[in-house]
N, C-alpha and C positions, 0 to 999 in steps of 0.2 A: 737512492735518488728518485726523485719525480722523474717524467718525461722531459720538462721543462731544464729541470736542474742538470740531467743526462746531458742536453742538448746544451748548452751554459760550457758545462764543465770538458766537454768533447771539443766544443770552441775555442774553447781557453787553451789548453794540452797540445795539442796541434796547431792552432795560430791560424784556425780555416779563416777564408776572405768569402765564404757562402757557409749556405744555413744547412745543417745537417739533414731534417728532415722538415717539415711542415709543422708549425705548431700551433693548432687553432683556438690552446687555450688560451693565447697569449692576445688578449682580444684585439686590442691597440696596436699596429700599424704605423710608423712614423713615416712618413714622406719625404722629410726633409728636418733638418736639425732644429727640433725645438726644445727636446728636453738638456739641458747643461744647467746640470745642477752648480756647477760650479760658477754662476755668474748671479746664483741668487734669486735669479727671476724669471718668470715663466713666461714665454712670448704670449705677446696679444693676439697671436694670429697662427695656428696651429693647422698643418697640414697634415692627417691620419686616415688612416681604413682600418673597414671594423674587419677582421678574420672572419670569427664563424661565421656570418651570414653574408660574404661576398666574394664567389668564387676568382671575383680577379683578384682578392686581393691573398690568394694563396700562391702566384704566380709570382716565383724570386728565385734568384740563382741559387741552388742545392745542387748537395750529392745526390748523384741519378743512381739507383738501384740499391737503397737502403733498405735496408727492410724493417718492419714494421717496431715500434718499442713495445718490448712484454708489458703486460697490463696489468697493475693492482687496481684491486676498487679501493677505493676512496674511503676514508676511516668515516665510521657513522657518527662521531661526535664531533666532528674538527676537518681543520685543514688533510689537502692530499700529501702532506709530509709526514703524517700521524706514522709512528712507527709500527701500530698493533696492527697496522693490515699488510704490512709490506715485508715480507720472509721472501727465502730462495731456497727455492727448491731446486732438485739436479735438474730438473724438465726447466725449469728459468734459466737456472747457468746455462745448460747448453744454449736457450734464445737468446740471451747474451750476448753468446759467443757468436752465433749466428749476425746478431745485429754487428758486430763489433769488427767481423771478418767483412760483413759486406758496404761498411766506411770504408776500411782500407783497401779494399779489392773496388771501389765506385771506378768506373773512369773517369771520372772529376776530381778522384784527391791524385792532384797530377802538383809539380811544384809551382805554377800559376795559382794553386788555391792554397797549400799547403804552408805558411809562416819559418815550420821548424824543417822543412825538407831538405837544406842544405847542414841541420845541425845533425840530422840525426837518422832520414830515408837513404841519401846520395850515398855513392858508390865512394869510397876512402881512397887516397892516395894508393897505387901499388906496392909501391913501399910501405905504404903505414900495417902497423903490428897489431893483427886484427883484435888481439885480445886488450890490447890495453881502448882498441875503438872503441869497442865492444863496450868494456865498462867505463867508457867515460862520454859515449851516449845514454845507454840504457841508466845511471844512477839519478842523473838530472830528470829526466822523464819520468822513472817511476816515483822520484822522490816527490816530484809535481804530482804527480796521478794519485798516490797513496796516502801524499799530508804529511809525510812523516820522512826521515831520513832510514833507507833500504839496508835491513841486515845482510847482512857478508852471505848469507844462505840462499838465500832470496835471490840476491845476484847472480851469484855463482849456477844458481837453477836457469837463470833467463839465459846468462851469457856460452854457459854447457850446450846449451837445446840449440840456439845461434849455430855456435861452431862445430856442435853435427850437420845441420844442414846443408851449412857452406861446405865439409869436409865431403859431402857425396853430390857436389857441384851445383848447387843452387846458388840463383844470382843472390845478392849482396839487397837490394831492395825486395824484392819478394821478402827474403826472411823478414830485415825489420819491419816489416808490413804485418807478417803474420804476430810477429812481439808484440805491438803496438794494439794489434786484436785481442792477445792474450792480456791484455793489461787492462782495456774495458769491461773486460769481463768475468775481472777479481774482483771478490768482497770486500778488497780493500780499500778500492778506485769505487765502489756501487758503493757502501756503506758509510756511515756515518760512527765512530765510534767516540767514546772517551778512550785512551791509548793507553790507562792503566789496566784495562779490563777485555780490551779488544786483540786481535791476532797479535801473534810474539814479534813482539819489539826488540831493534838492536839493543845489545849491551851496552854501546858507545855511546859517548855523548856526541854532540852537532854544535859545527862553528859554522859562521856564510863563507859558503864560497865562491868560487869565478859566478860573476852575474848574479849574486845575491843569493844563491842557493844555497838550503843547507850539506853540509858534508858529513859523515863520520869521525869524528876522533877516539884515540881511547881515552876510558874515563877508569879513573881510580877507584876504591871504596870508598874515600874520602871526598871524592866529587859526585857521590851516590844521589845525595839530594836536590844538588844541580841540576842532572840526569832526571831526572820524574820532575822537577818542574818546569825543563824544557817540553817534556811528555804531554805533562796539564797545557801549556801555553799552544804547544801545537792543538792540543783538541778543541781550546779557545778560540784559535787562529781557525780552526775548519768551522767552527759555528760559528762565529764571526761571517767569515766569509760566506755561507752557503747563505744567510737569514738577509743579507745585505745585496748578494752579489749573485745568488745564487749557482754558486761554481765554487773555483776552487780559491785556495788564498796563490793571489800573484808572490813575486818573488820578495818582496819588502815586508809582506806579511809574516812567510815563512823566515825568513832570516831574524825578524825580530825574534820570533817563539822560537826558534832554536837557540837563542843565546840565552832564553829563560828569562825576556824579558819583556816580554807582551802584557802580562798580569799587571806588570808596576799600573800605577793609577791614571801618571802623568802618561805614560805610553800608549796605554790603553787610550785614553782621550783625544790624542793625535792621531791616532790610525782611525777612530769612527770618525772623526773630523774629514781627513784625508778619504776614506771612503763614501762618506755621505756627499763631496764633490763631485766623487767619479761617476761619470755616464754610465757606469755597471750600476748602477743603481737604478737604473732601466727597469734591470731584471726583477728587483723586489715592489717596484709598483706594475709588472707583467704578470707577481702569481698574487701576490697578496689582497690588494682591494677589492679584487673581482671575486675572490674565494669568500673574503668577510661578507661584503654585500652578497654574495651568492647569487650574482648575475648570470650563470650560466642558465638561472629557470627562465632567464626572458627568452632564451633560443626556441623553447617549447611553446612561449604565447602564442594564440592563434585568436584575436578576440575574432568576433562575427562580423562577417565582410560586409552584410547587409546594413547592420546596426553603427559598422564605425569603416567604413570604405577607407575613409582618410587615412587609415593604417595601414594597408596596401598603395603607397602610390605607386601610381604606374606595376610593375612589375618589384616594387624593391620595399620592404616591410621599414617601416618606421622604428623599428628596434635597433637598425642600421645603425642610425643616429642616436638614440636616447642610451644605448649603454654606454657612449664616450661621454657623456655630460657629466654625471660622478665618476668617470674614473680621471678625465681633466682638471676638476676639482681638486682629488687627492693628488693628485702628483705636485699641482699650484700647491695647494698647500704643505705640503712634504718641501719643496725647491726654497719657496720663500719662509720657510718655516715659522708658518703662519701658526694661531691657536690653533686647536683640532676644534675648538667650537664651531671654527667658522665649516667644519663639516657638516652643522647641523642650521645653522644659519650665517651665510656667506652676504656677502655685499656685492657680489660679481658669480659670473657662472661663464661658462664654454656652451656659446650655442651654436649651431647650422641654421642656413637660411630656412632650410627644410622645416627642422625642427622649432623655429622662432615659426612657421608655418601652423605648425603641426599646435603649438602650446593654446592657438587665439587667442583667449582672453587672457592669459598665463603670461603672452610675450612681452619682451623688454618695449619699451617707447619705443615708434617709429623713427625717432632723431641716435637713438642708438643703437638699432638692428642693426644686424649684420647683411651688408649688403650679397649677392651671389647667387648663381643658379640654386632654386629647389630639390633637383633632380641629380645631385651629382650620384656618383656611385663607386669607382674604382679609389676617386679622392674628394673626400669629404673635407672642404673648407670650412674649421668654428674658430670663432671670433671670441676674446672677451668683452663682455658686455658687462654694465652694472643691475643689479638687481633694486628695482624699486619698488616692486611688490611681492611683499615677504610672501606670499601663498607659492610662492616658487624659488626653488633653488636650493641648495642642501642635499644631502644623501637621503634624506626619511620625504620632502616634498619634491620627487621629481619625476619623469615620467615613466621612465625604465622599472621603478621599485615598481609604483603602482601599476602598471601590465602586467608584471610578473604576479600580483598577488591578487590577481582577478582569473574571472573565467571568462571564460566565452562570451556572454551574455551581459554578466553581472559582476559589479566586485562582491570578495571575499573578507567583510571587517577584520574576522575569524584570523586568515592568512594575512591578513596586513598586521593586525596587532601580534601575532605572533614571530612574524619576524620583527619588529620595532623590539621585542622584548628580548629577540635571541641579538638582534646585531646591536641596536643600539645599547641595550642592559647587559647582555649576555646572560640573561634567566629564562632560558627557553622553557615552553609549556611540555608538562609530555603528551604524550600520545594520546588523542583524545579516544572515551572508550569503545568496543567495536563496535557496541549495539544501537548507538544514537545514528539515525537515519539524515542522509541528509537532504539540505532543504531541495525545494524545486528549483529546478535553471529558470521556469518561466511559469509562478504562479497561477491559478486560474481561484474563478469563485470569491469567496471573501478573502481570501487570501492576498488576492489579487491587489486589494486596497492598502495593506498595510504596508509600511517603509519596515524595510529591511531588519530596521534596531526589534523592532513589534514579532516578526517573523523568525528571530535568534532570540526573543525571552524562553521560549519555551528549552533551550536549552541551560537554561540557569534556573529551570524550577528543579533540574536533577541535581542532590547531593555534590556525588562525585563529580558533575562539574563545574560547582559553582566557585571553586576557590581557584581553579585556574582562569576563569570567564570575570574573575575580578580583577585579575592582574593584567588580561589582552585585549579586555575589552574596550576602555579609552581608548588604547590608541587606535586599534581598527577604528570606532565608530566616528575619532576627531581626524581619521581621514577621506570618509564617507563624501566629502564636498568634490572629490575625482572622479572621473568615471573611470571605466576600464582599461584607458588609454592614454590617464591622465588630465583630460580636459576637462575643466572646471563645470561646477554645475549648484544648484541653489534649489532643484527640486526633483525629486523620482520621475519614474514615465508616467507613473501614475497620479503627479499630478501633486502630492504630497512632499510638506519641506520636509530635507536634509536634515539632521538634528544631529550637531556633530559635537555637542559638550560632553563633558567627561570629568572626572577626577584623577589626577596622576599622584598614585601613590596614597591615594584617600587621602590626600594634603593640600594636593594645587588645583583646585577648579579651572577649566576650560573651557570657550563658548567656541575655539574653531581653532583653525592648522594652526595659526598667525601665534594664539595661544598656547597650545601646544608646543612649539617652538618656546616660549618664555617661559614654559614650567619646565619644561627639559634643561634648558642654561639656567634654571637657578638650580637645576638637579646635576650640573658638571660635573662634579665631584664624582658621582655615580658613571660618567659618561667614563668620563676619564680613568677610572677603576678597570671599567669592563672593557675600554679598549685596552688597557693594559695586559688583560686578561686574553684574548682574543691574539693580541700580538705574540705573547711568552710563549705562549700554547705552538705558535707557530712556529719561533724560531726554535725553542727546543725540540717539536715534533712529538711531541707527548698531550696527554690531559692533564691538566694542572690538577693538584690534589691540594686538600686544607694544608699541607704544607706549605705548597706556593702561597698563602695569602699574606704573611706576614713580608714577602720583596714586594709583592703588587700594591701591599698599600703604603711601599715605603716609595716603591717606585710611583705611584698616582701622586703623594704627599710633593714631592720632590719637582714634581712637573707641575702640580700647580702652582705653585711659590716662583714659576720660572714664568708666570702666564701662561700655561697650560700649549708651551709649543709644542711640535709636534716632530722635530730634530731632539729636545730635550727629552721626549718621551724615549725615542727610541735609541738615547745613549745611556737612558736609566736602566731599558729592558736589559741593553747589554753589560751595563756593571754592576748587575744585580746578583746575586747570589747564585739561583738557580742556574743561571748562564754562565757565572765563569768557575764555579764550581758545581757541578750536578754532583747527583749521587754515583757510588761507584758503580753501575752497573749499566753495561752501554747503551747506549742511544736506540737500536734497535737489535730485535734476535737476528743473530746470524746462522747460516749454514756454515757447511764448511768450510775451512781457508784455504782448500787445494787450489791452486792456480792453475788455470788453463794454459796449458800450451801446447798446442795441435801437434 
């Protein structure tokens, strides 16, 4: 699991009413109830704080003395759910353990925060028969933590370790306290498996029981293939869950895939229905959009305080504001399931007063701005507003992308075409080569005179790189009319116009953004592919291989005949092949399956 997903699914498991730890990759902030997906439509009037860049807004009721989450880096091709960088090693399980001991031991997980504290921490009746407690707390809880209904071994191990403790007089919470540690910090509860391939599975099959849980039954030879396609349905039911909800599957989930009947088509379709209402769906616009756009490079911008002051106001950087602008976007459009085009060109947008400040020539009418202090900080009031000048609004024209893909001084065509081609196409360029020099931050001489497009030829007189300089180069140079910060512009410092035409795809001429925009939505098709692409990659946690192309182009076919929504998309991704049947070999490598218990 992510850090995010750890925190998700710790929430869920326990029923905490506070935040496990601090999560700053989770940029977005709610204040007060604006997303409910379940009513269709996104409020005009959204109350948010951005995390990373405002220390109030990391101040929330948590457990006090957690400690830190063990760290993977981040897969080099894809999202942070990518399996090839994420293994456990014993030095991890023990941090694990460590983290997982000092949730239960916080003095905050007290029954005031704790949901299941009466079902499962509390001290038992004196009379009650410790062994039968025993396993009929611990099977609901593991069965919850692990996705799957708990072999008789398995049990028997937890509930053994239990009644040693208690037999050399340890209180009755302590112990489950210490169980509950040993359970975060099994490969079973941290991993992601397909269940025909992953740790040993019971022999029994599973029926729902008390509260929807699954249970163990025995299973015959003859109900053998029942048995493995409850198996498949539970592995479904956990990719399902994590890509949607990021956590685990609730009890309705789980009892479906235990009766072996999750898979059916008509089932399947009522449960992503049913999920795509739920306010868990929070959590998939918390890790998704901001990984796709790869917003976390605006935290690094730093443009020149001289050259663009306006980007510091007062004490509080303007990135504050422009990373909720597209993630506001996606989530409208996700709630209302809208086209995904209107990702690329939208008729409305989420601005701050700050930020309608911040755009000048770029902002909505005076008759529609958003009325509000400039200067908030802790709670940042955006408004929907309509968009009536196309040069702004969409994920590719707003101000957050273009910051991030500038320097200091000067934009970067180079780095703006180059993310254009990885997020919005998904055909990123590689690596360009080591030995091309790069340009000056601040020209001198004859240099000095030429616009930007004149001072980047010399990198397309080389071979090796003119065939990728032909595919990033449009789109950087048709977003050349922004500066560094996003604020529109129509000539360099130097005095010289902008020339922001281009050819997309050596097919569609463009003389500016506005353009731009109209040869990319006659190119949907393409958009609609790569987001498809971009999405699988994540929920499965893998790199998609020329295997995956033949669901991607069934799933992209399939969503645009629907108008190209963007709820349609993502119940394609999930009845698609690759997701509800992968290959047999699981989700990611494992260590061992020994189970911690102190």
């Amino acid at each position: 699991m992510t850090r995010l997903q750890y925190h998700n699914a710790v929430t869920d498991l326990f029923g905490l009413k506070v935040a496990v730890f601090t999560l700053p990759e989770r940029i977005m902030r709610p204040y007060r109830e604006s997303f409910r997906p379940e009513t269709g439509v996104m409020a005009d009037v959204v109350h948010v704080g951005n995390r990373p860049l405002g220390k109030s807004q990391m101040i929330e009721p948590r457990l006090a003395g957690v400690a830190a989450f063990p760290q993977d880096l981040r897969a080099e091709h894809g999202y942070d759910t990518q399996a090839d960088h994420l293994s456990l090693s014993p030095l991890l399980m023990e941090a694990f353990l460590t983290l997982g001991q000092s949730i239960t031991e916080s003095p905050d997980f007290t029954p005031q925060h704790v949901g299941i504290w009466q079902t499962f921490f509390a001290e038992p009746e004196p009379t009650a028969d410790i062994d039968a407690e025993l396993r009929q707390r611990l099977r609901p809880l593991l069965t919850r933590a692990f996705r799957q209904p708990v072999d008789q071994a398995t049990l028997d191990r937890y509930v053994a370790h239990a009644r040693g403790r208690l037999a050399v007089g340890e209180a009755f919470t302590p112990v489950m306290k210490s169980l509950a540690a040993a359970v975060l910090a099994s490969p079973r509860f941290l991993y992601l498996y397909n269940l025909s391939s992953g740790p040993a599975m019971s022999t029994g099959g599973t029926q729902a029981g008390q509260g929807g849980e699954p249970v163990e039954t025995a299973v015959s030879p003859a109900d053998a293939p029942a048995a493995e396609q409850a198996l498949a349905d539970l592995a479904l039911a956990s990719r399902l869950s994590f890509f949607l909800w990021g956590s685990l599957p609730d009890a309705p989930l789980l009892s479906l895939a235990s009766s072996g009947q999750l898979h059916q088509p008509e089932v399947l379709d009522a449960e992503i229905e049913r999920m795509l209402a739920d306010r868990r769906l929070k959590r998939f616009c918390d890790s998704f959009p901001a990984q796709w756009l790869q917003l976390d490079r605006l935290i690094s911008s730093v443009p020149n305080r001289e050259a663009f002051p306006q980007f510091y106001y007062l004490k509080y950087r303007d990135s504050m504001h422009m990373m909720l602008e597209p993630l506001l976007l996606f989530e409208t459009v996700l709630i209302e399931n809208r086209p995904i085009t209107d990702l690329i060109d939208p008729d409305f947008t989420y601005r701050s007063a700050h930020l309608e400040e911040a755009y000048g020539e770029l902002a909505t009418p005076a008759d529609s701005r958003p009325a509000g202090r400039t200067g908030e900080v802790a709670q940042l009031t955006f408004h929907r507003v309509p968009i009536t000048d196309r040069r702004s609004g969409g994920v590719i024209t707003n101000a957050a992308v273009m910051t991030m893909t500038s320097g200091p001084d000067r934009t970067k065509p180079i780095t703006r075409g180059a993310w254009v081609a990885s997020v919005i196409f998904n055909a990123p360029p590689p690596p360009p080569p080591a030995d091309v020099p790069p340009l000056a931050e601040n020209p001198v001489g004859d240099e000095a005179e030429l616009t930007l497009r004149e001072r980047l030829a010399m990198h397309r007189e080389r071979s090796d790189c003119r065939g990728c300089h032909d595919r990033i180069d449009p789109f950087g140079f048709a977003l050349e009319n922004y500066d560094p910060v996003g604020g529109w512009r129509t000539q360099y410092e130097n005095g010289r116009d902008v020339d922001a035409s281009g050819v997309l795809f050596q097919t569609r001429p463009f003389t500016s953004p506005v353009e731009l925009k109209d040869a990319v939505l006659l190119e949907k098709d393409r958009f609609t592919h790569a987001l498809a692409e971009h999405l699988l990659a994540f929920a499965l946690a893998r790199e998609l291989t020329a295997a995956d192309q033949p669901a991607i182009r069934r799933i992209a076919r399939r969503t645009s005949k629907d108008g190209y929504r963007m709820q349609t998309l993502l119940r394609e991704i999930v009845s698609s092949t690759p997701f509800c049947a992968p290959a047999s070999a699981p989700v990611s490598s494992t260590a061992s399956h020994k189970e911690h218990l102190p």
